[in-house]
C-alpha positions in Angstrom: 213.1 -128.7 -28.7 213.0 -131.0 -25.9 214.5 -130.7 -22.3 217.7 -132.7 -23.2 218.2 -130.8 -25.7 217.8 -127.2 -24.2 219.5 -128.4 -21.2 223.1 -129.9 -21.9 225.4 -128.7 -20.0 226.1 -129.3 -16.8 225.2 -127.2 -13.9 225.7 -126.7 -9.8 223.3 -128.4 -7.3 220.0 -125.8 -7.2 220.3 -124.0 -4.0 218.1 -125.4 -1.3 214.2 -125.6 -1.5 214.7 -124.0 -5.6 213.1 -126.1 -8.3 216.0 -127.6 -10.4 213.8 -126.8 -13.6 214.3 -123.0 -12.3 217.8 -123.3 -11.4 218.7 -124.7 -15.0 217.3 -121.4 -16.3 218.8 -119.2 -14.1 222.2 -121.1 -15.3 221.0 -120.5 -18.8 220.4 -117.0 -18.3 222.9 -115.8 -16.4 225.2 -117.6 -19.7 223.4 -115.9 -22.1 224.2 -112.8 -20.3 228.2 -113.4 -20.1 228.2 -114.3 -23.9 226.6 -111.6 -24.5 229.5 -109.3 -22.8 232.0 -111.7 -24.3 230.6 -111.5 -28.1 230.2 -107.6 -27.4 226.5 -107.2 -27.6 226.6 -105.4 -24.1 225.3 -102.0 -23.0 226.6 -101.8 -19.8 223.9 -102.6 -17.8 221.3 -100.7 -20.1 219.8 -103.8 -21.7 217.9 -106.7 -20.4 217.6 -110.6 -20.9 214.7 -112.4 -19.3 213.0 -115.9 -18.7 209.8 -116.4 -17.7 209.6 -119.8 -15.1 207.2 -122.7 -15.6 204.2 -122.8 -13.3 201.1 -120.9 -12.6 202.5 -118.1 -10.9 203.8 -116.5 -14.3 207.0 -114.8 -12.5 210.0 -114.0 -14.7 213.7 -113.2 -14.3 215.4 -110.2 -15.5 218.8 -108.9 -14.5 219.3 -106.2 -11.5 220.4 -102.4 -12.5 223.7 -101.9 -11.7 225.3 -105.5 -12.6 227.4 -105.6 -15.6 226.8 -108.6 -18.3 229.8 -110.2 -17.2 229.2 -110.1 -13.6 225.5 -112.0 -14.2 224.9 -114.9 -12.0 222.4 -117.6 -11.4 221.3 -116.0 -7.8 222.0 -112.1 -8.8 219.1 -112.5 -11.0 215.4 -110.5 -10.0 212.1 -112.4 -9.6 209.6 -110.1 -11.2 205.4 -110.9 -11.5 203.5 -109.8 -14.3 202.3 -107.1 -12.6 206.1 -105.7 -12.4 206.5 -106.9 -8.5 209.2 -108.2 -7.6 209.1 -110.9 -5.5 212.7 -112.3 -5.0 215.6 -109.4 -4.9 216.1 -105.7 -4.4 213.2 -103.6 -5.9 215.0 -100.7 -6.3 217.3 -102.7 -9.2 214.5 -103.1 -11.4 214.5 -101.5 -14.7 210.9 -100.3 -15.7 211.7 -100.2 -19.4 212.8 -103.6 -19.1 209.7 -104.6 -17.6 207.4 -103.3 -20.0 208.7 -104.8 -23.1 209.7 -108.0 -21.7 206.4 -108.3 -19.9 204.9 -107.8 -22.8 205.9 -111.0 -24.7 205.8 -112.9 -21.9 202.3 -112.2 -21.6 201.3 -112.3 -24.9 203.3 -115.4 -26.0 202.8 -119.2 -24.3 205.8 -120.9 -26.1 208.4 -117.9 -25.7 210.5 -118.7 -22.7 213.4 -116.0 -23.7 213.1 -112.5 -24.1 216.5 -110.2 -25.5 216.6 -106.8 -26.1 219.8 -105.2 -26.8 221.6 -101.8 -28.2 224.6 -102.5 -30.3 226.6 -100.1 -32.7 225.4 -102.4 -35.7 221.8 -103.0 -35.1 221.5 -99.2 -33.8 222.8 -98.5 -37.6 220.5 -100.4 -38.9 217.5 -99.8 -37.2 218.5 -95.6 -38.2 218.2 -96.5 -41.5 214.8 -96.2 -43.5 214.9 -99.5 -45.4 216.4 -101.2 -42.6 217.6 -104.9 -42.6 218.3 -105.6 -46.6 218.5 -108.8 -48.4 222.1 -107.8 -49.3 224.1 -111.1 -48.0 223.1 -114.8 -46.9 222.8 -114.2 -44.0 220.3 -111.3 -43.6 218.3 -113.0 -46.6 217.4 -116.3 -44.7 216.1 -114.2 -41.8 213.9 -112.5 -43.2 211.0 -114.2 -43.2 211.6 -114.2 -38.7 212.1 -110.5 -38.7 209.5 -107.6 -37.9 209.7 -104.0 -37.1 208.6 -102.0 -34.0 208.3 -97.7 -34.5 210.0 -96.2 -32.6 207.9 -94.4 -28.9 210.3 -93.2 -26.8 212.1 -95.1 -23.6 209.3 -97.9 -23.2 208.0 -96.4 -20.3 204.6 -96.6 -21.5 202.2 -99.8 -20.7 200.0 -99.1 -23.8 203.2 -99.7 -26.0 202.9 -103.2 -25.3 200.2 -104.5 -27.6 202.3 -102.9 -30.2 205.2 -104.5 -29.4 203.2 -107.8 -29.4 201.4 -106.9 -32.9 204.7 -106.3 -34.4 206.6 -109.5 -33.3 203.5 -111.2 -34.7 205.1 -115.3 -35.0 208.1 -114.3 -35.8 211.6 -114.5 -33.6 213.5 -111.5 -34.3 212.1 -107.3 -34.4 214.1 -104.4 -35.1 213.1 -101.7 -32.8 213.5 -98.4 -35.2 216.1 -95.7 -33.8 216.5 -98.1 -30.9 217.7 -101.7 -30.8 216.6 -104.8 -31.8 214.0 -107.4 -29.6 215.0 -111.5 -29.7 212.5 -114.4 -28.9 212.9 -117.8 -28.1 211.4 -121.2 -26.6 214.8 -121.3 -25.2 217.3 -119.1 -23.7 220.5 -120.4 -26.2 217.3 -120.0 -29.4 216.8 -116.3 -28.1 220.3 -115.9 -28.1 221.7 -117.2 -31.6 218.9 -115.4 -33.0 220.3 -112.5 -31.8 223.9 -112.9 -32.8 222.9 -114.1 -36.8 221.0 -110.6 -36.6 224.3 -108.3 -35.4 226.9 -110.3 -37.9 224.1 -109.3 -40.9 223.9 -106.2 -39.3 227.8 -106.0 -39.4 228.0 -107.1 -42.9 225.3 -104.6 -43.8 227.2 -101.8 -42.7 230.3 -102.6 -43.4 229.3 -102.9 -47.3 227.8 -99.8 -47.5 231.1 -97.9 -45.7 233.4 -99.4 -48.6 231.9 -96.6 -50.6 231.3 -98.9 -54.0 227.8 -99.7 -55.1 226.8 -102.8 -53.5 225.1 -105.7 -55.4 221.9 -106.0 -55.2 220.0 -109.6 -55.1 216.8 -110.6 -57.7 213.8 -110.7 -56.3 213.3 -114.4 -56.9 216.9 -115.0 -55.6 215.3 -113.1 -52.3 212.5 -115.4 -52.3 214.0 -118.7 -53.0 216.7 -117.8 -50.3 213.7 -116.8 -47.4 212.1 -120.3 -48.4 215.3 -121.8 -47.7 215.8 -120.3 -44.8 212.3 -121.1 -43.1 213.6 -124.7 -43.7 216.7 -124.3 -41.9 216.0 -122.0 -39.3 212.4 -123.1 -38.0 211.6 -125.8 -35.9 213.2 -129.1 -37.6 215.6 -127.6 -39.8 218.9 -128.4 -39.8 220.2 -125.6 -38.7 217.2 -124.6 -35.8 218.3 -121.8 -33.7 219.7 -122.9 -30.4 219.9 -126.2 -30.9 222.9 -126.8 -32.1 225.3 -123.6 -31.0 224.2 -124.0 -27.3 226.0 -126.5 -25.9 228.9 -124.9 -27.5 228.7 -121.3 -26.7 228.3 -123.0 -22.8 231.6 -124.9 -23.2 233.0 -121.8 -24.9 231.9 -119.1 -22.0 233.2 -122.0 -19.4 236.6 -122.3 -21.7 237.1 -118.0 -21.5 235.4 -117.4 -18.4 235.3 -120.1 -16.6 231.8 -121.3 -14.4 230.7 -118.3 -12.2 227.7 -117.1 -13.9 226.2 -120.8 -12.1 227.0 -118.9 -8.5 
């Protein structure tokens, strides 16, 4: 993906002496957090979004404690160091958890720009169940070969639980965190994002198949395979159907169509 293609909307002037390259992903991130509340993937505030900025420094953004999803602007956003520092914003709003395991791929990973974590009825289901995400409709089979799972360790609290986290992302885009939530990646914000929402609808579908109370159909295992090659072509880098690339611009002019432009404040 290219910068005029991560980058098509249109935002505000950056405030003075901010790099525009960082003011276009704060924009982008404080989007991704208002779709997030307005496709119902929200906690609250429990969950966290982050980006990490381009230069040496290796700072990232993460949203504040206390701000709702829909409330997320491009200057409420926290300015953290790798070191869990935060260097623009009020300390006291930063979520440790949320440190840890975004830190942790941000660390680990050079092409990751976007990391989401987030608690939803559906992937909480899913990530309860022992054979987790199943090949049991289109959508959840062409994922599979992005998806990874993380044991669950208790509220990631712990710095040693982030070479784990690392190990169990591996190259892929999406991880299920067992009894817990699921973990998003992307080289953009709007990648990091759609990969999210294709895992909650086959979460949804998962779920709601198994409460019609029929036995569901199950796939071959060469259907299964053929289907995950399929879906490597589409979904990686040059497919057709690439993450990100082609919902972005939309889900933008959708948010600015329900909500209108404050998350670029």
């Amino acid at each position: 993906m290219n910068d005029e293609t991560l980058h098509t909307h249109t935002t505000a002037p950056p405030p003075e002496g901010m790099d525009p390259q960082e003011w276009r992903l704060r924009c982008d991130l404080a989007a991704c957090f208002q779709l997030t509340d307005l496709y119902g993937m929200s906690d609250m505030a429990s969950t966290h979004i982050s980006v990490i900025l381009p230069g040496p420094h290796h700072h990232f953004l993460v949203n504040p404690l206390g701000v709702l999803f829909d409330e997320m602007t491009a200057t409420s956003l926290l300015k953290v160091d790798m070191h869990g520092k935060v260097i623009e914003g009020d300390p006291s709003l930063l979520n440790p958890a949320g440190f840890i395991i975004h830190s942790a791929v941000h660390m680990s990973k050079s092409d990751v720009v976007c990391v989401m974590h987030s608690h939803t009825r559906a992937n909480n289901a899913v990530a309860m169940q022992a054979l987790g995400l199943r090949p049991l409709s289109q959508k959840a089979a062409v994922m599979l070969d992005f998806l990874g799972y993380h044991d669950y360790e208790g509220a990631a609290l712990d710095e040693d639980e982030r070479s784990r986290l690392v190990r169990d992302l591996g190259d892929g885009r999406v991880l299920i965190l067992r009894n817990h939530g699921a973990l998003t990646v992307g080289r953009s914000v709007g990648e990091a994002f759609c990969w999210m929402h294709r895992l909650e609808t086959a979460c949804k579908y998962q779920i709601d198949g198994q409460a019609g109370g029929v036995e569901l159909r199950e796939l071959s295992q060469a259907t299964i395979a053929h289907t995950r090659a399929q879906g490597r072509k589409m979904l990686g880098s040059g497919g057709f159907l690439e993450v990100g690339r082609v919902e972005w611009p939309g889900l933008i002019r959708k948010l600015e169509r329900e909500r209108g432009t404050s998350y670029r404040s």
